[in-house]
KEBA-620200 format. One record per residue: x, y, z of N, C-alpha, C, CB in turn; residue in one letter. Coordinates in nm, 3 decimals. Atoms other than C-alpha are relative to their C-alpha. Glycine has a CB too. Layout:
REM KEBA-620200
- n_X/n_Y/n_Z/ca_X/ca_Y/ca_Z/c_X/c_Y/c_Z/cb_X/cb_Y/cb_Z/seke
- X/Y/Z/X/Y/Z/X/Y/Z/X/Y/Z/a
...
REM end
This chain:
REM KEBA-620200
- n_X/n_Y/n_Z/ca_X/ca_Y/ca_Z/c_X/c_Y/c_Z/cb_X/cb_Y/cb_Z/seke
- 0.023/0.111/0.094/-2.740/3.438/2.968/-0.064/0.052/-0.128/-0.089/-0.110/0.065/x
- 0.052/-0.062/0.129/-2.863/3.458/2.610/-0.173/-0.007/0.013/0.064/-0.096/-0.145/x
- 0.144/-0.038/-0.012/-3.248/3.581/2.528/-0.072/-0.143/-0.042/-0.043/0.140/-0.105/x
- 0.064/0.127/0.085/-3.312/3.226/2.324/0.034/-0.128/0.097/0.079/-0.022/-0.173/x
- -0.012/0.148/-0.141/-3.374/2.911/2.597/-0.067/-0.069/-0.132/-0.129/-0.001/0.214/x
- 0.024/0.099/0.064/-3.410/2.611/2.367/-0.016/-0.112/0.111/0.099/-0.017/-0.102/x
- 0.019/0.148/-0.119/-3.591/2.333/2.567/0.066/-0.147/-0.099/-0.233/-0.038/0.048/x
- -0.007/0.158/0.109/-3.440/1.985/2.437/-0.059/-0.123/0.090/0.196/-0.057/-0.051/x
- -0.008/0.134/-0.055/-3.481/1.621/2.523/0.081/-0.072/-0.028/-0.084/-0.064/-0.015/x
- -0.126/0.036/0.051/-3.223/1.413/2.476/-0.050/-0.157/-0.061/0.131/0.004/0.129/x
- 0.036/0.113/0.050/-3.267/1.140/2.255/0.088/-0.139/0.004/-0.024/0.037/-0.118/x
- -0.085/0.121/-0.024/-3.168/0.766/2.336/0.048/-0.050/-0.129/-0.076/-0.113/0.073/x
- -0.029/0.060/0.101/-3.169/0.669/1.959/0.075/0.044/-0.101/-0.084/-0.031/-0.036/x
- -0.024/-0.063/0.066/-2.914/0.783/1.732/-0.011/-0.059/-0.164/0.104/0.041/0.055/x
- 0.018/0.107/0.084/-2.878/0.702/1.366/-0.084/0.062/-0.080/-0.044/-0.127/0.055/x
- 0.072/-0.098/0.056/-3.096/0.801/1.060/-0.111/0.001/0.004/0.017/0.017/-0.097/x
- 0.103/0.052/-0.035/-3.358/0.608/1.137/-0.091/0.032/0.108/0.029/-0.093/0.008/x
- 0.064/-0.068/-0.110/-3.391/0.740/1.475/-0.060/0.108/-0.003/0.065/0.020/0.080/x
- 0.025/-0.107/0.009/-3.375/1.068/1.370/-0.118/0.032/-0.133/0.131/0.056/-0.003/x
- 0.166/-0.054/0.056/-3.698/1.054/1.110/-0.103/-0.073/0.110/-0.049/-0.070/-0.195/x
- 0.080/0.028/-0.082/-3.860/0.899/1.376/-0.021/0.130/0.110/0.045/-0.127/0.051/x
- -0.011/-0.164/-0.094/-3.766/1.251/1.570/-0.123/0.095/-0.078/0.200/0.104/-0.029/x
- 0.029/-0.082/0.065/-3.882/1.438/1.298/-0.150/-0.017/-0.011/0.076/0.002/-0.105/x
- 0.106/0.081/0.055/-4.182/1.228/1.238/-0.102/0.049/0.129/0.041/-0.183/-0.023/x
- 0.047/-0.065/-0.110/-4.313/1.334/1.569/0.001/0.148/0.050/0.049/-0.056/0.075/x
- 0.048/-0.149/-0.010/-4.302/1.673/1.549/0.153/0.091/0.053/-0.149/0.011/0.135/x
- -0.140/-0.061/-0.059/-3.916/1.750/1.663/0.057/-0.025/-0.113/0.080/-0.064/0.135/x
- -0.152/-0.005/0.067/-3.577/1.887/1.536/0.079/-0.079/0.093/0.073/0.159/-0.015/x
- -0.107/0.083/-0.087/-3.329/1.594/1.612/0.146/0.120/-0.007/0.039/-0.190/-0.093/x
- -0.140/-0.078/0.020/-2.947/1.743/1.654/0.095/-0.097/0.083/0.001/0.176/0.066/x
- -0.137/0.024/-0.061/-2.640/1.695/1.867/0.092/0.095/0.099/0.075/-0.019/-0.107/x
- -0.039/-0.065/-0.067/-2.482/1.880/2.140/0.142/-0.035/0.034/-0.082/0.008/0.081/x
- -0.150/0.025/0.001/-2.073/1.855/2.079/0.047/0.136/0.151/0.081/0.045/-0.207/x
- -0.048/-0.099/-0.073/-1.793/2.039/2.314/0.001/-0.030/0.106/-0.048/0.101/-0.008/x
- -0.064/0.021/-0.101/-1.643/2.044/2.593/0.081/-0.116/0.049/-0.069/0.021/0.063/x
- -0.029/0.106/-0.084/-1.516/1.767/2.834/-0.060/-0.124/-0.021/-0.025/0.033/0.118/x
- 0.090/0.052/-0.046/-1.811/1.599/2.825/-0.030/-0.100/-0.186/-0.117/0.129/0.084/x
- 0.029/0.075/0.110/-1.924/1.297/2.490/-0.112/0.104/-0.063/-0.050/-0.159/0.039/x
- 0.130/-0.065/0.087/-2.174/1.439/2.213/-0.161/-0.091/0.079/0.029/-0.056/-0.221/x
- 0.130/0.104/-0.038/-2.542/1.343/2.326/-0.113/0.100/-0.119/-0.064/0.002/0.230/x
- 0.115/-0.010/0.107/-2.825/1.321/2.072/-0.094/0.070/0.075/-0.063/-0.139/-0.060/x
- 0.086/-0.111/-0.086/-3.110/1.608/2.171/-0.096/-0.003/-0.107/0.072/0.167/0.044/x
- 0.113/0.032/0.013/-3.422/1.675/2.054/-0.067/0.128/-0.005/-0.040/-0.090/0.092/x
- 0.072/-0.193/-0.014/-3.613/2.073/2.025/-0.163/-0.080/-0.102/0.156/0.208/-0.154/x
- 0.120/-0.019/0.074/-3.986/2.093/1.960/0.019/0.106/-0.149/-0.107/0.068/0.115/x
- -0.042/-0.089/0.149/-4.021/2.188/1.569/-0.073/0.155/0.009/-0.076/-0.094/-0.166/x
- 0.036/-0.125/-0.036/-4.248/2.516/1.677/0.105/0.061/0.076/-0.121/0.000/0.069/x
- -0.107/-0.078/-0.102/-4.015/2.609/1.929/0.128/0.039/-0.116/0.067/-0.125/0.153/x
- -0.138/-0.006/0.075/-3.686/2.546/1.687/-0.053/0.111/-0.060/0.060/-0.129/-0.101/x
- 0.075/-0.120/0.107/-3.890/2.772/1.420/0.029/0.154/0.081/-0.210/-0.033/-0.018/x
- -0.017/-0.115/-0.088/-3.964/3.017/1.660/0.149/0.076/0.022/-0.048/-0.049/0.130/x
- -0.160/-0.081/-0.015/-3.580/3.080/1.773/0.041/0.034/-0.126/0.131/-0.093/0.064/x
- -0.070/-0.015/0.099/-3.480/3.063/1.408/-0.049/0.108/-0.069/0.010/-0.105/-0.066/x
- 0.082/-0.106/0.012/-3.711/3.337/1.336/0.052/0.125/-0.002/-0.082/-0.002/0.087/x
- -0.039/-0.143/-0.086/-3.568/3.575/1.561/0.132/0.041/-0.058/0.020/-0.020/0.182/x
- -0.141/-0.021/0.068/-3.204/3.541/1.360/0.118/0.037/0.065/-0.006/0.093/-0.090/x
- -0.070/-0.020/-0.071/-3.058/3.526/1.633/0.067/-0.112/0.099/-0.053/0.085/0.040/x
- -0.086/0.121/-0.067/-2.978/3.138/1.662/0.109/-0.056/-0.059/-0.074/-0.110/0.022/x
- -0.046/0.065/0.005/-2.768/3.036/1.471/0.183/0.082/-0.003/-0.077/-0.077/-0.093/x
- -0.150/-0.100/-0.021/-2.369/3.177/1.578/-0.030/0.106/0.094/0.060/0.086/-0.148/x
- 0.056/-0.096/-0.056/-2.537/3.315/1.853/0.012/-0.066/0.151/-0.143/0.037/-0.066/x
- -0.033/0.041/-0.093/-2.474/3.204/2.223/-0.182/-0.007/0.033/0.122/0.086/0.079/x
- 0.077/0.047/-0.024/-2.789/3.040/2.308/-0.023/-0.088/0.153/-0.002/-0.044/-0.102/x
- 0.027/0.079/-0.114/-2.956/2.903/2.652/-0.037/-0.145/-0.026/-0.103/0.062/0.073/x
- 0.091/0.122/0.029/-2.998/2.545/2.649/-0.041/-0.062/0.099/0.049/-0.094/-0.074/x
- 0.047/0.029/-0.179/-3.222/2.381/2.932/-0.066/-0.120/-0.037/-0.124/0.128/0.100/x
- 0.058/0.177/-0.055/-3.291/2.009/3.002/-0.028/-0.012/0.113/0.095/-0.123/-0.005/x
- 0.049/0.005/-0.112/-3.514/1.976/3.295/0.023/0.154/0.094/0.065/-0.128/0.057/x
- -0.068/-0.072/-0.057/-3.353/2.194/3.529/0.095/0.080/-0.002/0.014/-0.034/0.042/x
- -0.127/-0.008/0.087/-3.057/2.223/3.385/0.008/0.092/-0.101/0.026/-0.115/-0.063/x
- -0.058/-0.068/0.148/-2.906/2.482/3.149/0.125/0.017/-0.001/-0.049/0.136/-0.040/x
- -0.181/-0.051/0.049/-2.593/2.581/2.971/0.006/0.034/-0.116/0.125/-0.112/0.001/x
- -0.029/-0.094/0.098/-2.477/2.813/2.739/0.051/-0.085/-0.134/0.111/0.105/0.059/x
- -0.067/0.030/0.137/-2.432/2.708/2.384/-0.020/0.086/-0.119/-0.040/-0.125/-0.043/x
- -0.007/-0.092/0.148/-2.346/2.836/2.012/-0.039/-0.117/-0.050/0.153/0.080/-0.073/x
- 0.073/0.070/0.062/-2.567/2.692/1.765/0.102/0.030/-0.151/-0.169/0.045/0.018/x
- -0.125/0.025/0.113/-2.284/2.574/1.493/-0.061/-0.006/-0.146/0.086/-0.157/0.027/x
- 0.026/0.071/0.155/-2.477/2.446/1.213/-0.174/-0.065/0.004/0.140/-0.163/-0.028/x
- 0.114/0.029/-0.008/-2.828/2.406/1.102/-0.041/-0.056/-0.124/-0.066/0.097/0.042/x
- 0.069/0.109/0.116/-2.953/2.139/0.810/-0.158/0.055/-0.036/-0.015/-0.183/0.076/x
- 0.125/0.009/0.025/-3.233/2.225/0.606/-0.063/-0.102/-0.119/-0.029/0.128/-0.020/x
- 0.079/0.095/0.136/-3.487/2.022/0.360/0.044/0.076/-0.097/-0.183/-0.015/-0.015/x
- -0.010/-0.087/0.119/-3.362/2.103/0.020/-0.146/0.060/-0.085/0.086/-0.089/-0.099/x
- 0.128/-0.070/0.035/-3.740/2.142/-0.102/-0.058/0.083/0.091/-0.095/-0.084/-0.030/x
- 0.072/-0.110/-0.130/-3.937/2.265/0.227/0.092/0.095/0.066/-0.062/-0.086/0.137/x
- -0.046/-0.093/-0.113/-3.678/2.417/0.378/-0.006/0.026/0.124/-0.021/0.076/-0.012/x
- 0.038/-0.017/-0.123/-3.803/2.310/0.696/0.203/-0.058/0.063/-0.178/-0.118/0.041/x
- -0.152/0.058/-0.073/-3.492/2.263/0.950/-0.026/-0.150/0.056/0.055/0.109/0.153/x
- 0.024/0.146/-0.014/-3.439/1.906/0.958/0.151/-0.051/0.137/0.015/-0.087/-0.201/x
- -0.123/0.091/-0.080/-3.059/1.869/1.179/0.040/0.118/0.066/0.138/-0.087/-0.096/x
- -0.108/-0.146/-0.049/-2.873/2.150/1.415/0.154/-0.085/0.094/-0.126/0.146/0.162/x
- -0.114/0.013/-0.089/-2.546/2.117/1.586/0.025/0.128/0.100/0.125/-0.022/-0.091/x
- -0.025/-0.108/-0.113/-2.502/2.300/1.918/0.171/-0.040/0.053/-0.138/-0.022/0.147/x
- -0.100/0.029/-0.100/-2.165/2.308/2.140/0.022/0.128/0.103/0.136/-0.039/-0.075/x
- -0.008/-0.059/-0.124/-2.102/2.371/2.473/0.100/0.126/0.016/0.036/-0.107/0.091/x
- -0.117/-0.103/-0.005/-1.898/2.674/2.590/-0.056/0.106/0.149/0.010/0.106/-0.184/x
- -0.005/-0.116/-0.124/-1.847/2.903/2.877/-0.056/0.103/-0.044/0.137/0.049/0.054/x
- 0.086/-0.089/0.088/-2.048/3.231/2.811/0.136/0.082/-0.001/-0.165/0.076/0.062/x
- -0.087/-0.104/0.067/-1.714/3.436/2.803/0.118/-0.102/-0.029/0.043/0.145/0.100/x
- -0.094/0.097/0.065/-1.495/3.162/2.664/-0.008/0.081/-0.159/-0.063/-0.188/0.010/x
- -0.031/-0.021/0.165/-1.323/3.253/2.296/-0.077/-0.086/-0.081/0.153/-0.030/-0.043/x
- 0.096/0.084/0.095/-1.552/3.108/2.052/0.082/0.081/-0.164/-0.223/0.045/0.041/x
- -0.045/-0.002/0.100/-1.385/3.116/1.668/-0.139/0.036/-0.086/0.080/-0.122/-0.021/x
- 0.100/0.042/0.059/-1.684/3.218/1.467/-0.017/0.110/-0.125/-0.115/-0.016/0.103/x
- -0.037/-0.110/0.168/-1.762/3.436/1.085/-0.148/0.102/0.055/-0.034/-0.126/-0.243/x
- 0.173/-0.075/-0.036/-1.994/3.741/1.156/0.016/0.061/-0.189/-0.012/0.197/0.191/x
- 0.034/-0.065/0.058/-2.152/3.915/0.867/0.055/0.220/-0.013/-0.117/-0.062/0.039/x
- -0.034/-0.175/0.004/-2.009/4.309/0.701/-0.105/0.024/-0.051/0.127/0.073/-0.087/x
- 0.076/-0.085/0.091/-2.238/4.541/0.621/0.059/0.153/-0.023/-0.145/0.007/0.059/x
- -0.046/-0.135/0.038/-2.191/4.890/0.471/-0.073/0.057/0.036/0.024/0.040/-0.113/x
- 0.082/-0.086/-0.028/-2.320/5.207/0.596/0.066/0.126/-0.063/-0.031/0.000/0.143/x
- -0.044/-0.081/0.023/-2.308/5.543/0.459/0.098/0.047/-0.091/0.007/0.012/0.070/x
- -0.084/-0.013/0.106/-2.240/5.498/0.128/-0.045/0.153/-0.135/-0.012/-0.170/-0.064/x
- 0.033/-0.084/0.063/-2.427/5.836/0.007/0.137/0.117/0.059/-0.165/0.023/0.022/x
- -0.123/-0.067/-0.034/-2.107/6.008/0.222/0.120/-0.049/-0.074/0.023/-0.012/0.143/x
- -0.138/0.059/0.106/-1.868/5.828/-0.020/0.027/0.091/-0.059/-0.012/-0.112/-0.111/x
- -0.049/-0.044/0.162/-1.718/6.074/-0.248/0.033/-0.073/-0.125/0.111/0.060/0.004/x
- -0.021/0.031/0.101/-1.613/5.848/-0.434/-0.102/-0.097/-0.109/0.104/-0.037/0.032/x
- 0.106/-0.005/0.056/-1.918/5.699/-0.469/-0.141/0.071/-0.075/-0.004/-0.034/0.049/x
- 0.067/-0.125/0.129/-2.107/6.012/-0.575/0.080/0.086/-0.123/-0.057/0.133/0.086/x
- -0.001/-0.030/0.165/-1.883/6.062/-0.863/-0.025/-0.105/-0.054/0.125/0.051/-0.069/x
- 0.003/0.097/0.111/-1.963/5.753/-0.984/0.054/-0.104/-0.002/0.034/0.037/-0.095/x
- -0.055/0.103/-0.100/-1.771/5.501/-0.794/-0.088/-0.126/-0.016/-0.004/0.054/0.160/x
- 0.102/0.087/-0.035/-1.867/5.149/-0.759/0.110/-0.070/0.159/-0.050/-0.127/-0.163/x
- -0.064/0.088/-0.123/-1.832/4.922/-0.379/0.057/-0.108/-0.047/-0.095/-0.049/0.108/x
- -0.052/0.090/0.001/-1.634/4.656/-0.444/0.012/-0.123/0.085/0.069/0.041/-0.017/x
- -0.029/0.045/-0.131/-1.700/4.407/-0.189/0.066/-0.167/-0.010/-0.150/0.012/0.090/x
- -0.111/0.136/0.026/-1.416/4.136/-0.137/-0.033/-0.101/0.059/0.143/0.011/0.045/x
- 0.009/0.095/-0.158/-1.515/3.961/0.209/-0.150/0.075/0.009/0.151/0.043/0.171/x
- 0.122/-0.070/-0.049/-1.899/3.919/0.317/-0.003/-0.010/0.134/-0.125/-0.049/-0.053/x
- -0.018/0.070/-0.207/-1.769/3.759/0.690/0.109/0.042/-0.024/-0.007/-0.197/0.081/x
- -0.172/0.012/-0.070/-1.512/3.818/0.896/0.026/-0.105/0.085/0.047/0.126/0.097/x
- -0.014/0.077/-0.152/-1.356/3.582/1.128/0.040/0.066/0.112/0.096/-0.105/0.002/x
- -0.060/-0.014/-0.149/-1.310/3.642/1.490/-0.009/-0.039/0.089/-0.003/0.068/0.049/x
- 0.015/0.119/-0.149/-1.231/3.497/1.803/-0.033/0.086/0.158/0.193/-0.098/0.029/x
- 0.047/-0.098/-0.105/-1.477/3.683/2.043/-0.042/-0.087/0.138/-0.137/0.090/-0.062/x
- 0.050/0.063/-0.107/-1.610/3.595/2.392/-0.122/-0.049/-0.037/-0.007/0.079/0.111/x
- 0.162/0.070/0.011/-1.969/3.366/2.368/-0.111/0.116/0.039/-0.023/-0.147/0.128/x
- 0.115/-0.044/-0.025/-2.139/3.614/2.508/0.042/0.162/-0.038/-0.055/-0.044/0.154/x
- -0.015/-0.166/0.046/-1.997/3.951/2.328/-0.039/-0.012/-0.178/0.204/0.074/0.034/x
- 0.022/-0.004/0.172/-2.087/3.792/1.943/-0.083/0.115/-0.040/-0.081/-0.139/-0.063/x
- 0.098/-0.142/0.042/-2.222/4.119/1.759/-0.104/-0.118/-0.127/0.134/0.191/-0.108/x
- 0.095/0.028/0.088/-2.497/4.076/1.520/0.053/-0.008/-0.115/-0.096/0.080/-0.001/x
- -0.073/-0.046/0.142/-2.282/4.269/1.225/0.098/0.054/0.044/-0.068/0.097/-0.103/x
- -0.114/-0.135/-0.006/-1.944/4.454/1.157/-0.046/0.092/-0.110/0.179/-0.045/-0.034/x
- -0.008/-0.161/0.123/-1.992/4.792/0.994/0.117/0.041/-0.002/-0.087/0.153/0.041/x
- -0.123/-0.091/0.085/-1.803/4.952/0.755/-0.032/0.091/-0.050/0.069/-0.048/-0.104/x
- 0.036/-0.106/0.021/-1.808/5.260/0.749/0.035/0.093/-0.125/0.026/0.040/0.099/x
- -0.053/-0.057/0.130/-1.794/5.446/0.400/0.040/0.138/0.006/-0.098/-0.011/-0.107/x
- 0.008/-0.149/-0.010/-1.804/5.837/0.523/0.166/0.018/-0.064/-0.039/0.068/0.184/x
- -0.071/-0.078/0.076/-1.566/6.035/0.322/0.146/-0.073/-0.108/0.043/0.105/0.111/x
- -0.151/0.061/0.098/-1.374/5.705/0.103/-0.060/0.087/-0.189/0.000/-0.282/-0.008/x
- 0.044/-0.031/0.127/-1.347/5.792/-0.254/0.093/-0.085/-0.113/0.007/0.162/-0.017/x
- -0.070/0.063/0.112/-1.184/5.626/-0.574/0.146/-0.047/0.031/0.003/0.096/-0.115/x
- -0.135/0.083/-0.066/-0.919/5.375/-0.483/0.038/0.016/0.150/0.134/0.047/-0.076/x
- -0.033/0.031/-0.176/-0.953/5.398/-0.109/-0.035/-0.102/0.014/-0.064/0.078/0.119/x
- 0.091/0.160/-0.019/-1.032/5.059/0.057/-0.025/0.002/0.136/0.089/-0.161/-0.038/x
- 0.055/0.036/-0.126/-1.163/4.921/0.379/0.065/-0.126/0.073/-0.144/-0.024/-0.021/x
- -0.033/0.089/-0.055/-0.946/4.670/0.593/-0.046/-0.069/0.090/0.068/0.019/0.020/x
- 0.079/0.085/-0.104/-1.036/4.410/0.848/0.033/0.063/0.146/0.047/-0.171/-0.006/x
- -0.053/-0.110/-0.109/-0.831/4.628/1.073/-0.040/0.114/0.009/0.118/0.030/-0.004/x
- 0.087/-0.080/-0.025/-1.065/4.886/1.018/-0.096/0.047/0.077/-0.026/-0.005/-0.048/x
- 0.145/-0.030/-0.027/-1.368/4.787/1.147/0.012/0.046/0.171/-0.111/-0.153/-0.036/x
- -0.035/0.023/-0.177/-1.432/4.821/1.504/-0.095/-0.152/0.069/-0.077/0.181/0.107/x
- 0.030/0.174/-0.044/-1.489/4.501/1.699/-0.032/0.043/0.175/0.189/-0.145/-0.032/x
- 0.084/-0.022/-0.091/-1.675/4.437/2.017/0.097/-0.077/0.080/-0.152/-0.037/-0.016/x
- -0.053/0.045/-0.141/-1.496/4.388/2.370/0.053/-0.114/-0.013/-0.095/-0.011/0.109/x
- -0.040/0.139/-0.020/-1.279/4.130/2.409/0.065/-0.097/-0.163/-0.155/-0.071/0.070/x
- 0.049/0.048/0.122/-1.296/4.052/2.036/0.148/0.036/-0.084/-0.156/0.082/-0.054/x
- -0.120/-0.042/0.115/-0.964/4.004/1.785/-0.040/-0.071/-0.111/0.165/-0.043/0.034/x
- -0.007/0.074/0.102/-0.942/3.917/1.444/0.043/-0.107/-0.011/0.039/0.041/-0.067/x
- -0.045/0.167/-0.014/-0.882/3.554/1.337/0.134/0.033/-0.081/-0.121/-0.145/-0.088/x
- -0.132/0.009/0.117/-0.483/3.505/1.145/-0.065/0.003/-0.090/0.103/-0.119/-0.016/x
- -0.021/0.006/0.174/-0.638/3.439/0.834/-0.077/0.119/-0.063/-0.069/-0.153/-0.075/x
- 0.048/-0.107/0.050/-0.872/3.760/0.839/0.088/0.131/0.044/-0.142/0.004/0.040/x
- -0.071/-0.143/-0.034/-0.633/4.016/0.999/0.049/0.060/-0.106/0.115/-0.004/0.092/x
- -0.042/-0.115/0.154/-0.463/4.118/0.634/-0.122/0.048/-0.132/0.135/-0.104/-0.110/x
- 0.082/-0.009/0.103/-0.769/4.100/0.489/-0.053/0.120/-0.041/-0.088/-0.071/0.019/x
- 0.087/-0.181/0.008/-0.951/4.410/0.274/-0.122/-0.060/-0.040/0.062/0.151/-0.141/x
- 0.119/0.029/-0.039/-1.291/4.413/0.310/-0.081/0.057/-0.149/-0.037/0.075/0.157/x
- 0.085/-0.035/0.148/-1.386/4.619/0.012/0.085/0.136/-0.040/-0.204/0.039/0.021/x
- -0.027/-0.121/0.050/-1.279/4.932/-0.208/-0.053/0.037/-0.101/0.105/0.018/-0.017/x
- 0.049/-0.045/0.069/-1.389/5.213/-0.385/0.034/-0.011/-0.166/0.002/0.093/0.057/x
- -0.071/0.049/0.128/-1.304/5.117/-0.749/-0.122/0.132/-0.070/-0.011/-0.220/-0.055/x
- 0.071/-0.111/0.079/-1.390/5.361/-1.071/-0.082/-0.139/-0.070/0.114/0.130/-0.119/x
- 0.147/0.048/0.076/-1.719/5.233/-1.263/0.039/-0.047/-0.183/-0.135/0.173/0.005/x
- -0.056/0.010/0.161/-1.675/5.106/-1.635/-0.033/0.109/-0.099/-0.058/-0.129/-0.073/x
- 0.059/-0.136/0.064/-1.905/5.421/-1.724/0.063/0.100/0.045/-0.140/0.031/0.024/x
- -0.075/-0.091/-0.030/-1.690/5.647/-1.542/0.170/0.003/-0.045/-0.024/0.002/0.131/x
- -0.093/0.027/0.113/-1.403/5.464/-1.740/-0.049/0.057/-0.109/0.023/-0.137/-0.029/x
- 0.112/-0.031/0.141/-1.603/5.522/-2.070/0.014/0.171/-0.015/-0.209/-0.052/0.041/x
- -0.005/-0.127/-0.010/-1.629/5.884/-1.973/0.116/0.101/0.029/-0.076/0.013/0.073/x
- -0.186/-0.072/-0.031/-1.258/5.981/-1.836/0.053/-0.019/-0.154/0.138/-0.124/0.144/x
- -0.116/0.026/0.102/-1.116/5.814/-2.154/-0.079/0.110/-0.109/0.026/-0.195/-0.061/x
- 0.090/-0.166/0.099/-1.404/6.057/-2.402/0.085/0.093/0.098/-0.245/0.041/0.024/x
- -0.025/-0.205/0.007/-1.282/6.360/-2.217/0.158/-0.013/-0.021/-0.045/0.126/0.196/x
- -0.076/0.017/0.047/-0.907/6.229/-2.236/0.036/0.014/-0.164/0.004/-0.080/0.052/x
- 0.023/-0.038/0.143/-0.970/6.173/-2.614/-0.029/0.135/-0.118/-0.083/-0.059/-0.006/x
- 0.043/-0.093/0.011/-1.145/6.492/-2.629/0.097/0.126/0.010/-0.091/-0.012/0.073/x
- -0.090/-0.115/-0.027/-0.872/6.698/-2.494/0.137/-0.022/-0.119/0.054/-0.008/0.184/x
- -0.143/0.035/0.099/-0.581/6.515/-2.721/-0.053/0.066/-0.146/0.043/-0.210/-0.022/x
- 0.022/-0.054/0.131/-0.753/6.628/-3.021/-0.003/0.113/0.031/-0.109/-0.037/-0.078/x
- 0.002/-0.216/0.008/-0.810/6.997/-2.908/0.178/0.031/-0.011/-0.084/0.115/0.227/x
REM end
């Protein structure tokens, strides 16, 4: 099961009214969609919610959820915040099997962009896509995809079919053609090709 147990309560009152009356008392109201089963209005202590959200590891993240006795695996879909405080005011959870396909966008990061050649002449990253989609198991979601830069250089790029992906895990249709990023030349390393171009036509 996942490391994050969210205790809820389930709330009888839905509505907006209900839900500052949630809030008003010291809880994050929400909603628990998915599966078989109707949506039911829920309820997380606001320390507790904080707490998980902390860790950055709730939200698109296969999460324990436990009522009384009771638990079951959910992905935490969507989380509402105060536009001033920023406190979390709404979440949406749904149910799911822990190795059920879940559709969801992870985060690229780059590594090992001092091995770029083409970034140590002077190269800039280009980055096209900051998510990818993919349709992984609930309980194989990675944190990040890396992309690995070691030995690209000027006009190489990085595809979605590149990266490597975790067990179980394919790209979504609309990200499989996708490019993720490429090495493009710099406007100063423009600036400087066209001077020594210039430079040579006159000699």
């Amino acid at each position: 099961m996942a490391d994050i147990v969210l205790n809820v309560e389930v709330r009888e009152q839905t509505g907006t009214g209900a839900a500052r009356a949630v809030r008003n008392a010291g809880k994050v109201p929400g909603v628990l969609y998915g599966g078989a089963k109707a949506p039911v209005g829920i309820a997380v202590k606001s320390n507790e919610f904080r707490k998980a959200l902390f860790t950055g590891k709730l939200l698109g993240h296969l999460v324990t959820l436990k009522y009384g006795d009771e638990t079951q695996p959910v992905i935490a879909k969507d989380i509402q915040f105060h536009p001033v405080t920023d406190e979390p005011v709404h979440f949406d959870l749904y149910r799911v099997d822990e190795h059920q396909l879940v559709r969801i966008s992870i985060p690229v990061h780059f590594r090992n962009q001092e091995a770029s050649p083409g970034i140590k002449r002077g190269g800039v990253l280009n980055i096209a896509v900051h998510e990818i989609e993919l349709m992984v198991p609930a309980d194989q979601i990675p944190e990040e995809l890396v992309a690995d830069l070691t030995g690209l250089d000027i006009g190489d790029a990085i595809r979605a079919a590149d990266l490597n992906l975790p067990k179980g895990a394919q790209l979504s249709a609309h990200d499989r053609e996708a490019t993720v990023a490429s090495i493009a030349t710099s406007s100063a390393l423009q600036s400087e090709e066209a001077a020594e171009a210039e430079g040579a036509a006159e000699a």
